[in-house]
C-alpha positions as CSV (number, residue, x, y, z in Angstrom):
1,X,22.9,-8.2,0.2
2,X,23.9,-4.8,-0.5
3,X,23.4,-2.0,-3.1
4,X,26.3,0.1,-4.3
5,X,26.2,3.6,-2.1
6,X,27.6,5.0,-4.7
7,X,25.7,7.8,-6.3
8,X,25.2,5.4,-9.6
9,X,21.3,4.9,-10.9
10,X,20.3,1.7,-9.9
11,X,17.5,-0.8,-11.3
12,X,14.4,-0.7,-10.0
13,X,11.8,-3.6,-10.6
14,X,7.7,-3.1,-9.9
15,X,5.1,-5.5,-9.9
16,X,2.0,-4.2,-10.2
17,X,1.1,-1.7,-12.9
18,X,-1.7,-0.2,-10.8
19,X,-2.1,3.6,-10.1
20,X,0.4,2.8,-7.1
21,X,2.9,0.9,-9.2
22,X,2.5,3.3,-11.8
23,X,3.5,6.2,-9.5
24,X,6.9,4.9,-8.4
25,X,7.4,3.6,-11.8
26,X,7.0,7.1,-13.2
27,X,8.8,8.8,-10.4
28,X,12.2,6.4,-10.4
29,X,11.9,6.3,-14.4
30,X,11.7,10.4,-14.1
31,X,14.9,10.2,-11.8
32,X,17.2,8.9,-14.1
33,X,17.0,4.7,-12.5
34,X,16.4,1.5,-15.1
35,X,12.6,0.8,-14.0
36,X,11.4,-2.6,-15.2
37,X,6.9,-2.7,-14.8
38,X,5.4,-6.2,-14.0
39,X,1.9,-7.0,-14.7
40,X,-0.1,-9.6,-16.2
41,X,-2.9,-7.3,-17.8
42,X,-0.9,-6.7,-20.9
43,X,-3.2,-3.5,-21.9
44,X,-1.5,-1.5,-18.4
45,X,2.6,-2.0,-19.3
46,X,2.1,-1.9,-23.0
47,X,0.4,1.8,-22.1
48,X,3.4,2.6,-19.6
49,X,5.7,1.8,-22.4
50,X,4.1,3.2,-25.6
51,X,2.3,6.1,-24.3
52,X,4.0,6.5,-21.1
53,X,2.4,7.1,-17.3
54,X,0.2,10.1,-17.0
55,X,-0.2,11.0,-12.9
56,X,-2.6,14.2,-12.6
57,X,-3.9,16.2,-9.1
58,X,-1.5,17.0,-6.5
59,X,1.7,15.5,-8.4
60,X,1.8,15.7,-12.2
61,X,4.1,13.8,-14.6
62,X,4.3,12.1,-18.0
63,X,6.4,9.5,-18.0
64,X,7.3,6.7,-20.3
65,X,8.8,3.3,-18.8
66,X,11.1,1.4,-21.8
67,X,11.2,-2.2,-20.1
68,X,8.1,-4.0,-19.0
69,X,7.4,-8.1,-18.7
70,X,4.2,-9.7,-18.0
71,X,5.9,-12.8,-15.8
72,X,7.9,-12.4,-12.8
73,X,9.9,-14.5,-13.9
74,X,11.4,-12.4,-17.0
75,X,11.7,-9.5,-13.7
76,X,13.9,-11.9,-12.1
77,X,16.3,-13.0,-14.5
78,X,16.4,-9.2,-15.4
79,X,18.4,-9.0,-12.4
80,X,16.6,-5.6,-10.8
81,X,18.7,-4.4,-7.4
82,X,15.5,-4.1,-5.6
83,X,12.1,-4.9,-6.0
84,X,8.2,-3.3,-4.9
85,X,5.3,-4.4,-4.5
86,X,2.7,-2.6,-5.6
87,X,-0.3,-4.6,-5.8
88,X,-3.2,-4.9,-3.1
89,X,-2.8,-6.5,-0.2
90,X,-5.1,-9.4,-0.8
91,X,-3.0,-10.4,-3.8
92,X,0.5,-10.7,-1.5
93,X,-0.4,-14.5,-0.9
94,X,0.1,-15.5,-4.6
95,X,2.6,-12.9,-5.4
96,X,5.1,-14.5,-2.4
97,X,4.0,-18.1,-3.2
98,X,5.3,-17.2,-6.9
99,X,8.2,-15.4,-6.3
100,X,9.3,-18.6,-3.4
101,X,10.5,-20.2,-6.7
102,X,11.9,-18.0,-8.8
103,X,13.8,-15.5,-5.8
104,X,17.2,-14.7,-6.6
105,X,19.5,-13.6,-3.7
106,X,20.8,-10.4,-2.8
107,X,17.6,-8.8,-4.7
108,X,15.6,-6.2,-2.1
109,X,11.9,-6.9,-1.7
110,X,9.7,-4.2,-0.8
111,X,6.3,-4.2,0.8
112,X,4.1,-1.1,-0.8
113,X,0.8,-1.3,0.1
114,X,-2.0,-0.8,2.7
115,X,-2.5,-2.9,5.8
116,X,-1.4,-4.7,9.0
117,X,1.4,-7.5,8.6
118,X,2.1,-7.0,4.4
119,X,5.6,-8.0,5.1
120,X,5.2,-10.8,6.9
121,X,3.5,-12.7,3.4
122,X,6.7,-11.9,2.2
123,X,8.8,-12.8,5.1
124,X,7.2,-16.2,5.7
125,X,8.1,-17.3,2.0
126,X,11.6,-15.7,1.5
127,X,13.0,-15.3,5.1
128,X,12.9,-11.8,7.0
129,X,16.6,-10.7,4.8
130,X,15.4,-9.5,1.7
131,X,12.1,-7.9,2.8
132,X,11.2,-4.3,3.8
133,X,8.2,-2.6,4.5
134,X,6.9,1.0,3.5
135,X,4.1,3.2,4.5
136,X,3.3,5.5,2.1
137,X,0.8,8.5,2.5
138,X,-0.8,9.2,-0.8
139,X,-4.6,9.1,-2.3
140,X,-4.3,7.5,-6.0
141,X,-7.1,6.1,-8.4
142,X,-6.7,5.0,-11.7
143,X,-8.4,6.4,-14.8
144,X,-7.6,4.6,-17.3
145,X,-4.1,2.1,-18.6
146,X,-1.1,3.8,-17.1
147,X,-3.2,7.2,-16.0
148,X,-3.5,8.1,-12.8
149,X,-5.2,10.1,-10.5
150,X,-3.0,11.3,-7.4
151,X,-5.7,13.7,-5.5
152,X,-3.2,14.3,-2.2
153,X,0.4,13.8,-1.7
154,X,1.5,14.3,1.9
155,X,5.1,13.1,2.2
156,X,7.2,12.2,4.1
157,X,6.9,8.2,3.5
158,X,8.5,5.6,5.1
159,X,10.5,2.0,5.0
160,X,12.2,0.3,7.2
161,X,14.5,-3.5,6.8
162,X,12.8,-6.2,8.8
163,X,16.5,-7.6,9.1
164,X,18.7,-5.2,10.8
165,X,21.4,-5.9,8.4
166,X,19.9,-4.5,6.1
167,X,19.6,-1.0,7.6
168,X,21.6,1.2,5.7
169,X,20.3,-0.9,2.2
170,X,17.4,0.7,3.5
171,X,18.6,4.0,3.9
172,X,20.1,4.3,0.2
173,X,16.9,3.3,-1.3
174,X,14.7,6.2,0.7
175,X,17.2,8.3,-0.8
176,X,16.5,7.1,-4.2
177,X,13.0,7.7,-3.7
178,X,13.3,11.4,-2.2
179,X,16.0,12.1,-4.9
180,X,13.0,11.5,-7.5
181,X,10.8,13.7,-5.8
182,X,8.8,10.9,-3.3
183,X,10.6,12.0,-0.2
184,X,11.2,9.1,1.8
185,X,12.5,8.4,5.4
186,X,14.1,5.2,7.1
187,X,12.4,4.6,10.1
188,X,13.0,2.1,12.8
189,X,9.5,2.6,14.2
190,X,7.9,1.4,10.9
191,X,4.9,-0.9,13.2
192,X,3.2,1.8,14.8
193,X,3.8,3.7,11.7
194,X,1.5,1.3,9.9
195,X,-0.7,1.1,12.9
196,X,-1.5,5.1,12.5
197,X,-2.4,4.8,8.9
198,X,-4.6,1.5,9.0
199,X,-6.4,2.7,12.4
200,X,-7.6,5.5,9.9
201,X,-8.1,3.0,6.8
202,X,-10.2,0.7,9.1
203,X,-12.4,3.2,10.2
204,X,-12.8,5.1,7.1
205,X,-12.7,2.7,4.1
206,X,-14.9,-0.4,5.1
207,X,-18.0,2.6,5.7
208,X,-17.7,4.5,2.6
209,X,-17.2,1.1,0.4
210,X,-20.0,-0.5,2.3
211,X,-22.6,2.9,1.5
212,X,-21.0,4.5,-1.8
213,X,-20.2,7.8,0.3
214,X,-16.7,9.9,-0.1
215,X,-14.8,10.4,3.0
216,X,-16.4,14.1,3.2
217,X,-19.6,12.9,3.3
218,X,-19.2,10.0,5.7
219,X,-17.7,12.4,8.3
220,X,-20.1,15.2,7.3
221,X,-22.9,12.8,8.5
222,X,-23.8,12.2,12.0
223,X,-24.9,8.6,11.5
224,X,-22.2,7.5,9.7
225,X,-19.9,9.8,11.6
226,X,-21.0,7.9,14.5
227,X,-19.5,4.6,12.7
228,X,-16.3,5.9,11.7
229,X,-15.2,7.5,15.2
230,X,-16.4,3.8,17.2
231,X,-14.3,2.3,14.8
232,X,-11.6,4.4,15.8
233,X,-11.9,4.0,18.9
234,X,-12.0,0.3,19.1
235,X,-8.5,0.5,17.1
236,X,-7.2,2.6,19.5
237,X,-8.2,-0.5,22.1
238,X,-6.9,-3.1,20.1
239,X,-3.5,-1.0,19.6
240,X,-3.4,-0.6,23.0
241,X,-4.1,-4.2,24.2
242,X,-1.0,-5.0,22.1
243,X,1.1,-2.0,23.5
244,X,1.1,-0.5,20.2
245,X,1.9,3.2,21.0
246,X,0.5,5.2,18.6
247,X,0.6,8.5,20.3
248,X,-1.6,10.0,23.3
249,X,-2.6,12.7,21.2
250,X,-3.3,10.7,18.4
251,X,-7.5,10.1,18.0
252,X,-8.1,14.0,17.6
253,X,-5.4,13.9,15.3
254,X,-7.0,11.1,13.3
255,X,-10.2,12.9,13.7
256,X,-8.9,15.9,12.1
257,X,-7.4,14.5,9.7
258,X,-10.2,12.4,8.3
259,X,-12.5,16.0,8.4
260,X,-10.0,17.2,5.5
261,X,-10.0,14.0,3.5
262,X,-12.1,16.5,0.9
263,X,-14.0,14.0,-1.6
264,X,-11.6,11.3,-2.1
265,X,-13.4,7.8,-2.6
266,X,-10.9,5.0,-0.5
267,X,-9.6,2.9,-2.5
268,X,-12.0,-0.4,-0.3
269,X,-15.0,1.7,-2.3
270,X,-13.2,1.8,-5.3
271,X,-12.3,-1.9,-5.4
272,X,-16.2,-2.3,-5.1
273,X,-17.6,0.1,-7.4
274,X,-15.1,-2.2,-9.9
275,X,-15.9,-5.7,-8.4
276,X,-12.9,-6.1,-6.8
277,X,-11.9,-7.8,-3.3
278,X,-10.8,-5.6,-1.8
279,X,-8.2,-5.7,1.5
280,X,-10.6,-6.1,4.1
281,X,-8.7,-8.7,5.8
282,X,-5.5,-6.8,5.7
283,X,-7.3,-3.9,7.4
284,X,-10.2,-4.1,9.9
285,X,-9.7,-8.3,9.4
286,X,-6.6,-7.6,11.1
287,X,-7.7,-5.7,14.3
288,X,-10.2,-8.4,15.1
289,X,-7.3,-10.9,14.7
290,X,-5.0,-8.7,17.2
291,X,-8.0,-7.8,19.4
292,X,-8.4,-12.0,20.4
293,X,-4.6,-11.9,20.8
294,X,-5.4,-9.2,23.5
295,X,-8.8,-10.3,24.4
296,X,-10.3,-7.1,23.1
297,X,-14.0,-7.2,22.1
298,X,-14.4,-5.6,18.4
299,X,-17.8,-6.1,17.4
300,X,-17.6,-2.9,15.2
301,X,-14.7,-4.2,13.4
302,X,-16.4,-7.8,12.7
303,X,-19.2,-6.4,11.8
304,X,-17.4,-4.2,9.1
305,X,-15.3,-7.3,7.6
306,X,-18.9,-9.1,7.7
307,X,-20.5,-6.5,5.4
308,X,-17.7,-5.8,2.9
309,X,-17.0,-10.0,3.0
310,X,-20.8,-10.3,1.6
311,X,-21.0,-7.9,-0.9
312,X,-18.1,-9.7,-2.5
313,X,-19.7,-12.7,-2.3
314,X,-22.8,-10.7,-3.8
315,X,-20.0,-9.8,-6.7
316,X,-18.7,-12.5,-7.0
317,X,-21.7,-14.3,-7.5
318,X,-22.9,-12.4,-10.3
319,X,-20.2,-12.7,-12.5
């Protein structure tokens, strides 16, 4: 599998024509690369390509995309050098069941989305070769078809190959993505990378999308304060039981971070106030999975996946 290393544009494909899909669309589109869209809602790609992607807040573009399909199948035969992933982690299942028969080889698949072990949906239906995984540090929402909301943007982000072969495939393609204004970074350290970022998503997201409050005003109140930082700390445990080194230094980082969030709503509290699932198993799901691995209690955690796992049954059920 390789990639020219030329300076040539290449061909980018996307599934998912959400407010993250629609980002890198816009940015590779913007930077001169062939960007084929993939989604099945037809209303989201024919607004990409008629009207073109509109990201507002801390990046801002206008950007139309010329090729879209509605089947993965069309993005295959299309014959893309490298593919993302941009839908939500609770969708991966279907999306690498789908693409299991209708892979062609030498074609780049990257992981692009929140959570603990993305790749690995991936990886267990194609093989480790093809597959990468990213972290990417962003806050997006989407307002409408193709028009997104982008209220932070604190580059750099990250991929790493899960096959070492594929290293300096890797490489090129950050530089694609920093060349278009998405600075990105290859990393061989891409696990603990993703361990920083979801020990913040599980203790942040599942408490805003179960009570309806912003990140400001969960950490601006002592109650639900109180939630958030046993979370984090029960991460920490569970990253630690599995020698996952995240950094000694690293809670009073997290906790200062998450005091700046401003009044961004998660994306878990998003997913609800649309009646969504949302990637509760992906996130806080995931450090109860790893804490029996490493026989750490994580009552806060369970009890987390519990309460976001009923009120989508409560959604659920009243559709």
């Amino acid at each position: 599998m390789s990639i020219s290393k030329s300076n040539r544009t290449r061909h980018y494909g996307i599934i998912g024509a959400g407010p993250v899909g629609c980002i890198v669309a816009a940015f590779l589109a913007r930077g001169g690369h062939k960007v084929t869209l993939c989604d099945i809602v037809p209303e989201l790609i024919d607004t990409a390509r008629e009207r073109g992607i509109i990201i507002e807040g801390a990046e801002n573009l206008d950007q139309k995309i010329s090729d879209t399909c509605s089947q993965m199948e069309d993005l295959m035969e299309a014959g893309p050098d490298a593919v993302f992933i941009c839908v939500k982690a609770q969708a991966l299942p279907l999306i690498a069941s789908a693409l299991g028969d209708i892979y062609r080889a030498g074609i780049a698949i990257i992981s692009w989305q929140n959570g603990i072990d993305t790749e690995y949906e991936i990886a267990n239906v194609l093989g480790k070769k093809p597959v990468m995984r990213a972290v990417v540090n962003w806050g997006c929402g989407l307002i409408g078809p193709a028009h997104v909301t982008m209220p932070f943007h604190h580059p750099p982000h990250y991929i790493q190959e899960l096959d070492p072969l594929n290293r300096e495939l890797a490489v090129l393609i950050a530089k694609d993505l920093t060349a278009c204004g998405l600075h990105t970074e290859h990393t061989d350290q891409i696990v603990p990378m993703v361990w920083r970022k979801t020990v913040m998503n599980a203790s942040m997201n599942p408490v805003c999308a179960a009570t309806g409050l912003t990140m400001a005003q969960a950490m601006g109140d002592p109650m639900t304060f109180g939630v958030v930082d046993a979370l984090l700390k029960e991460c920490l445990s569970v990253a630690r039981g599995n020698e996952i080194l995240l950094g000694w230094d690293y809670y009073q980082n997290a906790v200062e971070y998450l005091k700046h969030a401003g009044g961004h709503k998660p994306s878990m509290l998003m997913d609800i106030e649309a009646s969504r699932r949302t990637e509760i198993d992906y996130i806080n799901g995931k450090f109860v999975e790893y804490g029996q691995r490493a026989g750490v209690q994580t009552p806060y955690n369970s009890t987390m996946r519990s309460l976001i796992k009923g009120i989508e049954f409560c959604m659920e059920a009243k559709k």
